[in-house]
Every structure is written in structure tokens, then in C-alpha cells.
PDB file with SEQRES, HELIX, SHEET and CRYST1 records, atoms N, CA, C and O in Angstrom:
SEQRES   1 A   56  UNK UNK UNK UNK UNK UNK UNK UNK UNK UNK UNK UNK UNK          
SEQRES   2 A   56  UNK UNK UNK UNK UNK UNK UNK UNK UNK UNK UNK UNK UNK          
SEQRES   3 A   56  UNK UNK UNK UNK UNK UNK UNK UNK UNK UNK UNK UNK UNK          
SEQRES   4 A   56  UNK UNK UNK UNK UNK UNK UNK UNK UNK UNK UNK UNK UNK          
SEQRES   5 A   56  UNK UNK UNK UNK                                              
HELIX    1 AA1 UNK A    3  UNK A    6  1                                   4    
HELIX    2 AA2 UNK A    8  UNK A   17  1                                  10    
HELIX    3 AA3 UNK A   20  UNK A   24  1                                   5    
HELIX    4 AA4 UNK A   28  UNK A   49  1                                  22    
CRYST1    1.000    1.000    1.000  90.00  90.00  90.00 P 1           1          
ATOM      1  N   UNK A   1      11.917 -12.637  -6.460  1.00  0.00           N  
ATOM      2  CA  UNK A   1      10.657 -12.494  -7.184  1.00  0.00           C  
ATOM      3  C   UNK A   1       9.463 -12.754  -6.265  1.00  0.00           C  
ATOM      4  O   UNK A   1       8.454 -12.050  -6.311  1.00  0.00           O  
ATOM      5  N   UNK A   2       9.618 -13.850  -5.378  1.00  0.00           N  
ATOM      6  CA  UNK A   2       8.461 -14.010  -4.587  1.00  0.00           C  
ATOM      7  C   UNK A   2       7.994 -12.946  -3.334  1.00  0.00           C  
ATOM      8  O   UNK A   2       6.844 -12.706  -2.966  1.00  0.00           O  
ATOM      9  N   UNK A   3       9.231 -12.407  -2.820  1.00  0.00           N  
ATOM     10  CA  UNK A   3       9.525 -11.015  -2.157  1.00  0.00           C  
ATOM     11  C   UNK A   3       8.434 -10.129  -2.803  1.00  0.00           C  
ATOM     12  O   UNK A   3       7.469  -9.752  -2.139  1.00  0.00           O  
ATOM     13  N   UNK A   4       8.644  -9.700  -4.502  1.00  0.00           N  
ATOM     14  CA  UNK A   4       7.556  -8.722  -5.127  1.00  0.00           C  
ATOM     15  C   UNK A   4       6.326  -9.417  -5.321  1.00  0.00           C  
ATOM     16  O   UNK A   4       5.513  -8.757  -5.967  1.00  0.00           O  
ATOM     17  N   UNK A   5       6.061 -10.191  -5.074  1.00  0.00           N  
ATOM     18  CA  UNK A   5       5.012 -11.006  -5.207  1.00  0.00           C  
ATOM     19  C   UNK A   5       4.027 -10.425  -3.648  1.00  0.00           C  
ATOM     20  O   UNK A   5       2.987  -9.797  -3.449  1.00  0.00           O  
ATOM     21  N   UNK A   6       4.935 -10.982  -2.938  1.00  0.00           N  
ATOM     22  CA  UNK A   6       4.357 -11.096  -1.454  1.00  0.00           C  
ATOM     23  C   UNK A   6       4.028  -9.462  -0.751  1.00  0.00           C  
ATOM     24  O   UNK A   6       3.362  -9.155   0.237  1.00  0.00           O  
ATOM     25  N   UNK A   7       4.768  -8.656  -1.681  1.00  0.00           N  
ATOM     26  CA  UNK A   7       4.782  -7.183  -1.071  1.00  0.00           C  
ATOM     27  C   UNK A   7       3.354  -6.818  -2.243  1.00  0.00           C  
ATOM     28  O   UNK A   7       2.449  -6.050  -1.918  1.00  0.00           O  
ATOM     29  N   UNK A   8       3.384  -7.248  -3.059  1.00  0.00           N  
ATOM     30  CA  UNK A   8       2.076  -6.637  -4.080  1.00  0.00           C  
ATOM     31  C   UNK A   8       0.873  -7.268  -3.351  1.00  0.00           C  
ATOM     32  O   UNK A   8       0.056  -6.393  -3.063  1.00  0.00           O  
ATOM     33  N   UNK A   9       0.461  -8.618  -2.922  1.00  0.00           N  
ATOM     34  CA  UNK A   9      -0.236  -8.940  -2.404  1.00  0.00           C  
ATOM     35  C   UNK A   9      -1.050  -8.139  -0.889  1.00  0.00           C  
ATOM     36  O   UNK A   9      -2.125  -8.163  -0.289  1.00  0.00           O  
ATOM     37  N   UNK A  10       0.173  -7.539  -0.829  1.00  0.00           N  
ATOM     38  CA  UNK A  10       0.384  -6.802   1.007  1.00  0.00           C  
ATOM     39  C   UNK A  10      -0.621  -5.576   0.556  1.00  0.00           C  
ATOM     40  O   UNK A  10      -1.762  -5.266   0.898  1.00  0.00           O  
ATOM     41  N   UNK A  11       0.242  -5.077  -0.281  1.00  0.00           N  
ATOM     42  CA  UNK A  11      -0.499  -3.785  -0.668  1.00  0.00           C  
ATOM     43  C   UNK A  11      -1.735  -3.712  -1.080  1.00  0.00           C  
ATOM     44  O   UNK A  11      -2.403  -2.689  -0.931  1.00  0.00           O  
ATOM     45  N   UNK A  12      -2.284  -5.032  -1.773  1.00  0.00           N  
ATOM     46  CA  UNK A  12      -3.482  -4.817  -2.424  1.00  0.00           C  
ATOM     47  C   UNK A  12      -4.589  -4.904  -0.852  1.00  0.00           C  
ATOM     48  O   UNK A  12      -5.427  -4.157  -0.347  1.00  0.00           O  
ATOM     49  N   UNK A  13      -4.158  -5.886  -0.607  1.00  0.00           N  
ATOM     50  CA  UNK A  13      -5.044  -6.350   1.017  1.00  0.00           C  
ATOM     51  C   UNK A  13      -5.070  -5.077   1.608  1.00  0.00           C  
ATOM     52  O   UNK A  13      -6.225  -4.699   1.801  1.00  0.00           O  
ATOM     53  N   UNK A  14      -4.017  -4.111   2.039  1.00  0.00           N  
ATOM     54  CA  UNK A  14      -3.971  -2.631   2.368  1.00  0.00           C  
ATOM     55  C   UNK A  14      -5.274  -2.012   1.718  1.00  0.00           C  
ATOM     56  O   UNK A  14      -6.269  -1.836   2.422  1.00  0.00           O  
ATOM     57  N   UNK A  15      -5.271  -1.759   0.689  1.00  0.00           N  
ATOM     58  CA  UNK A  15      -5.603  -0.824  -0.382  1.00  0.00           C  
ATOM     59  C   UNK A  15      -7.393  -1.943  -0.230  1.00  0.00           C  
ATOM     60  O   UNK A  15      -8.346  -1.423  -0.810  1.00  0.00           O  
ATOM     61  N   UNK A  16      -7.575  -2.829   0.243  1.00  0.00           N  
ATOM     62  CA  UNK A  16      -8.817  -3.270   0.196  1.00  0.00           C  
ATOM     63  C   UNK A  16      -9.359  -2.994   1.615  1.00  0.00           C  
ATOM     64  O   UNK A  16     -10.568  -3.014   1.845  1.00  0.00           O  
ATOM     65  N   UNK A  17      -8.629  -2.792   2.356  1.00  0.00           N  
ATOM     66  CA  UNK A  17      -9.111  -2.727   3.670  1.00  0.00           C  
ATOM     67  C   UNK A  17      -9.281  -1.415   4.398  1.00  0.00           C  
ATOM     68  O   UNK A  17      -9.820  -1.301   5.499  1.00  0.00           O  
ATOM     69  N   UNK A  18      -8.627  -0.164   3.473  1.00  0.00           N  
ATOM     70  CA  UNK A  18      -8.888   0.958   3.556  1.00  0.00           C  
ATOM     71  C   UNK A  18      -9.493   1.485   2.599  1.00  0.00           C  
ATOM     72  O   UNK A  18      -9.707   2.667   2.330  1.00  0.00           O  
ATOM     73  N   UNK A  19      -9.797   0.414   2.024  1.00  0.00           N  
ATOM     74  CA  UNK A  19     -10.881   0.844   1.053  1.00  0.00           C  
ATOM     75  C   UNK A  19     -12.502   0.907   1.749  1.00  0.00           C  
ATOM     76  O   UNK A  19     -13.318   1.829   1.736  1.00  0.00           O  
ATOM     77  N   UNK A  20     -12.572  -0.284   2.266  1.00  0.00           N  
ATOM     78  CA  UNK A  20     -13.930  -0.679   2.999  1.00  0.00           C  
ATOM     79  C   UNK A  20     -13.849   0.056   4.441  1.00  0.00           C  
ATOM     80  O   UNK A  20     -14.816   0.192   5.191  1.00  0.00           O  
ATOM     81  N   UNK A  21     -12.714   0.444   4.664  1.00  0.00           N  
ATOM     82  CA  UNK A  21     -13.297   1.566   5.791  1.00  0.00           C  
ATOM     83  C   UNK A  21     -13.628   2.861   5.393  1.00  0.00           C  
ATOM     84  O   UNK A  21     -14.438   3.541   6.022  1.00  0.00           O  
ATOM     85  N   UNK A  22     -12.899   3.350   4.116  1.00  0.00           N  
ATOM     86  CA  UNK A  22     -13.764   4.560   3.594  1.00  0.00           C  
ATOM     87  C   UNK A  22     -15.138   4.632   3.400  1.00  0.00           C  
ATOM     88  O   UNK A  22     -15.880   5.499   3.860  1.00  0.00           O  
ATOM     89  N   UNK A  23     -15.544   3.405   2.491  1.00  0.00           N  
ATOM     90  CA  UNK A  23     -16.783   3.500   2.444  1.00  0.00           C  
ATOM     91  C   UNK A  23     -17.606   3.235   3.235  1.00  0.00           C  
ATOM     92  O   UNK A  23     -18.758   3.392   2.830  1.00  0.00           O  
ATOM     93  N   UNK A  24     -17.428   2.707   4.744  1.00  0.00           N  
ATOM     94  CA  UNK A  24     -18.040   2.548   5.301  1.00  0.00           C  
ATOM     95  C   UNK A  24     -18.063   3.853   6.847  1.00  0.00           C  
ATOM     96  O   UNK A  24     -18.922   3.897   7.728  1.00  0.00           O  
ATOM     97  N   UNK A  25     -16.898   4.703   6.712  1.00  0.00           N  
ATOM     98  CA  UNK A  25     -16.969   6.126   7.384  1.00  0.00           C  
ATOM     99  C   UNK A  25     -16.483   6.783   6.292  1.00  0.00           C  
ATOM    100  O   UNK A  25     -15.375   6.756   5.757  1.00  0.00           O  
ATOM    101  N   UNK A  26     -17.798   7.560   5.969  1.00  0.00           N  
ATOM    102  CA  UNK A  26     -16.829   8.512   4.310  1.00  0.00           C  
ATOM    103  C   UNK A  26     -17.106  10.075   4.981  1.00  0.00           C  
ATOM    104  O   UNK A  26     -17.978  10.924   4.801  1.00  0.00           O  
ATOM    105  N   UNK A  27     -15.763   9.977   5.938  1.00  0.00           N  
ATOM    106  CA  UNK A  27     -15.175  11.484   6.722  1.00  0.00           C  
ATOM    107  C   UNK A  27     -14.529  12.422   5.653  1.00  0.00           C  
ATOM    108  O   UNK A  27     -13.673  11.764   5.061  1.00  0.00           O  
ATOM    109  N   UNK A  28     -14.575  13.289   5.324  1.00  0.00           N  
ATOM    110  CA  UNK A  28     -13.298  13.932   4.348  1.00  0.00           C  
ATOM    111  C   UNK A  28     -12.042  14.088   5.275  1.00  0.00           C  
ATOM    112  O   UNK A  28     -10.959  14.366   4.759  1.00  0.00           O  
ATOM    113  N   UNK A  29     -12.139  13.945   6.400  1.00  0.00           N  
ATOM    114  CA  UNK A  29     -10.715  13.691   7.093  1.00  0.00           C  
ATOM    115  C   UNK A  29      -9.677  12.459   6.730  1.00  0.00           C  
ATOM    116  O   UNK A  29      -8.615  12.469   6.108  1.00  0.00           O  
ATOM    117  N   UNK A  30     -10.391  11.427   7.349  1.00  0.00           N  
ATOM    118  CA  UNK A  30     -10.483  10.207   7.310  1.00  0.00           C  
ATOM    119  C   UNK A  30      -9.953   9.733   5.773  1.00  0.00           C  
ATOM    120  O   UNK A  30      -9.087   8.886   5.556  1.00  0.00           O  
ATOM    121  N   UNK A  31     -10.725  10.527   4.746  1.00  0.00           N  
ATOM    122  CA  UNK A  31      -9.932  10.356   3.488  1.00  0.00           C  
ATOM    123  C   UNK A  31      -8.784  10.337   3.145  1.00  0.00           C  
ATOM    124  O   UNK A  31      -8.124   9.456   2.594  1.00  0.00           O  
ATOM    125  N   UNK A  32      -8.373  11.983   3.693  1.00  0.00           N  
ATOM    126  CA  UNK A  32      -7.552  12.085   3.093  1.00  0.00           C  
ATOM    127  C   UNK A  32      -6.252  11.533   4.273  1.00  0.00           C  
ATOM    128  O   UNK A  32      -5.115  11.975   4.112  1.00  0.00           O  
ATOM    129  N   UNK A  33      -6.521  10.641   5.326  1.00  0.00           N  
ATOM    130  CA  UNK A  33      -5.595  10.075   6.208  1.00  0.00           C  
ATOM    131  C   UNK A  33      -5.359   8.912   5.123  1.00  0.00           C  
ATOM    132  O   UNK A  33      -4.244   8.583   4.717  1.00  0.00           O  
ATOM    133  N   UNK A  34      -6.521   8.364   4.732  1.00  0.00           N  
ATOM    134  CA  UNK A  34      -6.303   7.495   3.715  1.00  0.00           C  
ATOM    135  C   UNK A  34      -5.447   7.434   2.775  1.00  0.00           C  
ATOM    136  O   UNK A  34      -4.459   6.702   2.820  1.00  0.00           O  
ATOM    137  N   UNK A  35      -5.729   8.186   1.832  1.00  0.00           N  
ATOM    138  CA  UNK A  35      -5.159   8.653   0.687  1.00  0.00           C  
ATOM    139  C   UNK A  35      -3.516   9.046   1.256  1.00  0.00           C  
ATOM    140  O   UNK A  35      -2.561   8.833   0.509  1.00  0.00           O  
ATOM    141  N   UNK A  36      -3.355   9.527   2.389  1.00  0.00           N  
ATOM    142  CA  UNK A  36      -1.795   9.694   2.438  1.00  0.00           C  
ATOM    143  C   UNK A  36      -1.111   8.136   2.853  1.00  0.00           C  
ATOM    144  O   UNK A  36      -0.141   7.742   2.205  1.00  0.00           O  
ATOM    145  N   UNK A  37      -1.593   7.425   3.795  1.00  0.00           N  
ATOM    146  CA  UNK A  37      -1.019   6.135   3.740  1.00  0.00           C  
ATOM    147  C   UNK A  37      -1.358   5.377   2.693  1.00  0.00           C  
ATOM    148  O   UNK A  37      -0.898   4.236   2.715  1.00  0.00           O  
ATOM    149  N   UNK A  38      -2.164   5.733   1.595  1.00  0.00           N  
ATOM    150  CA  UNK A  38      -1.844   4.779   0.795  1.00  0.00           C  
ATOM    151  C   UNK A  38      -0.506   5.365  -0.267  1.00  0.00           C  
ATOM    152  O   UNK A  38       0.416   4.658  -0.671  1.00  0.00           O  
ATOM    153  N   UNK A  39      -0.617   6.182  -0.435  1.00  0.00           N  
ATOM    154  CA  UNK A  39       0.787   7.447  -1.108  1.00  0.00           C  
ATOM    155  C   UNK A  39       2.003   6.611  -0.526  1.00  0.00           C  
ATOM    156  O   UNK A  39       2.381   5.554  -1.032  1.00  0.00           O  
ATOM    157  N   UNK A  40       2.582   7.209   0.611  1.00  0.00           N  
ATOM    158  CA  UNK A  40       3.336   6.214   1.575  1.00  0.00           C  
ATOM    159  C   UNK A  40       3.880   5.188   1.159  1.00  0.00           C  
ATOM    160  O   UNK A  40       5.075   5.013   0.920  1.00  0.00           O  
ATOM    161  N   UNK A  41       2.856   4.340   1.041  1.00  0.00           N  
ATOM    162  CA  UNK A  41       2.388   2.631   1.131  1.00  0.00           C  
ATOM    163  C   UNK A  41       3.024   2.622  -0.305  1.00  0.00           C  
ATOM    164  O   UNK A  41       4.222   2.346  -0.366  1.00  0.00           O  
ATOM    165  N   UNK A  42       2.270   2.925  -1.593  1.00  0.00           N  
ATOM    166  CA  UNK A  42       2.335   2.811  -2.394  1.00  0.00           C  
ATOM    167  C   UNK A  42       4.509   3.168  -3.018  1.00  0.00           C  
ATOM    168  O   UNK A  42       5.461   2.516  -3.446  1.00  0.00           O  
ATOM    169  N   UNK A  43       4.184   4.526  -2.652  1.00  0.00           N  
ATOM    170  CA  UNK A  43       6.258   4.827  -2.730  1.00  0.00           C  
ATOM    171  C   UNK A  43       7.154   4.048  -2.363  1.00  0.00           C  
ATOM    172  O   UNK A  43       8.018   3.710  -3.172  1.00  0.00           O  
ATOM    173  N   UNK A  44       7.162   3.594  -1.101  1.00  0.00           N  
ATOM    174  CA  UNK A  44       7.712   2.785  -0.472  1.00  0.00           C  
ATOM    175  C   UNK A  44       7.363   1.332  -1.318  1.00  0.00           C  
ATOM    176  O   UNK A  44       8.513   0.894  -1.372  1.00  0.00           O  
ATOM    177  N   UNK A  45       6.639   0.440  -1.919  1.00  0.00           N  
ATOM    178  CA  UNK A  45       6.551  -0.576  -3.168  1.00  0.00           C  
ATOM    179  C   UNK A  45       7.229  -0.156  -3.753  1.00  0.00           C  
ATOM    180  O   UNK A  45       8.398  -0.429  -3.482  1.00  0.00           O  
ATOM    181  N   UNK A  46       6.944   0.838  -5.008  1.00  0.00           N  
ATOM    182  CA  UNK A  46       7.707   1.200  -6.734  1.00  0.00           C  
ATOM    183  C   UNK A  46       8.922   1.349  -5.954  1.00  0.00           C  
ATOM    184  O   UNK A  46       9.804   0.578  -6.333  1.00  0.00           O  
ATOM    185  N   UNK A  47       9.268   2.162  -4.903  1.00  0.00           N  
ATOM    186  CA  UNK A  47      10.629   2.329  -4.636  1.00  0.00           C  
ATOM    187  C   UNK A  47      12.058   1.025  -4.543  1.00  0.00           C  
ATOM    188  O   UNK A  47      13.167   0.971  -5.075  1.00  0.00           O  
ATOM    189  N   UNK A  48      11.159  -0.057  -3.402  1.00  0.00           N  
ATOM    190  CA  UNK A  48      12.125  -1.122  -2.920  1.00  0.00           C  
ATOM    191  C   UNK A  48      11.794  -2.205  -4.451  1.00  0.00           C  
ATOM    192  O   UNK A  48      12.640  -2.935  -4.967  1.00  0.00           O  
ATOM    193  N   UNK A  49      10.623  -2.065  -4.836  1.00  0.00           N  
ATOM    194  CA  UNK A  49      10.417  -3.592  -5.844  1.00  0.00           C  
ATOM    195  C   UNK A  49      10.957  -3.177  -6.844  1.00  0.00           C  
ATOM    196  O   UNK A  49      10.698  -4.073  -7.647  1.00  0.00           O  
ATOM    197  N   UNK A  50      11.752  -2.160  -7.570  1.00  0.00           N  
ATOM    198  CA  UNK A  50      12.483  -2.128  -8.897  1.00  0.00           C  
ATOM    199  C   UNK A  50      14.235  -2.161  -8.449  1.00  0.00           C  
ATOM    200  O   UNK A  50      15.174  -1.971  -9.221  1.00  0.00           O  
ATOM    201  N   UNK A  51      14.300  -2.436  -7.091  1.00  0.00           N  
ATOM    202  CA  UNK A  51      15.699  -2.716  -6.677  1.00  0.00           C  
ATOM    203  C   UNK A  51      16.074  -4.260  -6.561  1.00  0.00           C  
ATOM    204  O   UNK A  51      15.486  -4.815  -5.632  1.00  0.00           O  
ATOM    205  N   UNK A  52      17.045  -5.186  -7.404  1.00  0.00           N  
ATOM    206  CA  UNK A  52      17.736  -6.120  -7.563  1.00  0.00           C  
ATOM    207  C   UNK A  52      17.822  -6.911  -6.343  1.00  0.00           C  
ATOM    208  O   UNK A  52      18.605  -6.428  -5.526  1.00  0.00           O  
ATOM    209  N   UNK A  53      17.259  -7.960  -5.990  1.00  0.00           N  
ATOM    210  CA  UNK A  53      17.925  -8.560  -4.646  1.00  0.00           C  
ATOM    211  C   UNK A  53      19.530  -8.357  -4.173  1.00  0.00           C  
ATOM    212  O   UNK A  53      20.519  -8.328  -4.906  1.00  0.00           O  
ATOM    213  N   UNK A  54      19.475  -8.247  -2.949  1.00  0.00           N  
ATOM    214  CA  UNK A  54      21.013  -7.741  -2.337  1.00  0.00           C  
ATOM    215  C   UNK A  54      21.626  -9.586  -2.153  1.00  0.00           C  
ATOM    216  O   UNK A  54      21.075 -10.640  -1.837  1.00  0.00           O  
ATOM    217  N   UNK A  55      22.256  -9.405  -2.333  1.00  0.00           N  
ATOM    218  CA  UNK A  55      23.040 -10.901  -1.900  1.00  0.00           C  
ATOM    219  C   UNK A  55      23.878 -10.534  -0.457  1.00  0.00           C  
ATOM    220  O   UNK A  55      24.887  -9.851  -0.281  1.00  0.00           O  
ATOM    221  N   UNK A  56      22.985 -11.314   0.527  1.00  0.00           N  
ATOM    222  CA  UNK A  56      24.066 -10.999   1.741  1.00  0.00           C  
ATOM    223  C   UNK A  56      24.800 -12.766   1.955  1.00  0.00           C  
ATOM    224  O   UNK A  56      25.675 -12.973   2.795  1.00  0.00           O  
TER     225      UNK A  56                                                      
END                                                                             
């Protein structure tokens, strides 16, 4: 649980820090570089955080 905790936290800090570089270079390139690592970013979360801890 603290695993999804610590990965939601990750993402939001992501998602704030490419946030404030958009607005602070608002390229339509640059956007949409954005917008795909956050896609990425975002899949890669819903994907691993609805999977059960593995017991090794």
C-alpha cells in the first residue's frame, strides 16, 4: 500500500513539474512532448498499482 502511495505522490510531483515548465515555455512542441510523457507516466501507474504485491 505504501508502494501506491509513494508512486501516486511521484506522479503528482511529475505532473507538477511539467506542469510549470509548460507554462512557463508554452511551445506546441514542447506540449505535446509533455502530454506524451505524461500518457507514459500515467499507464505505466493504473497499470503496475492495480497489481497485488508479489511475495518474493
Amino acid at each position: 500500500m505504501t508502494d501506491r502511495i509513494m508512486a501516486l505522490v511521484a506522479f503528482l510531483v511529475l505532473l507538477g513539474f511539467l506542469g510549470v515548465l509548460v507554462i512557463g515555455v508554452p511551445h506546441i512542441d514542447l506540449i505535446v512532448v509533455v502530454l506524451i510523457t505524461l500518457l507514459l507516466a500515467g499507464w505505466d501507474f493504473w497499470k503496475h498499482s492495480g497489481k497485488p504485491d508479489s511475495e518474493m
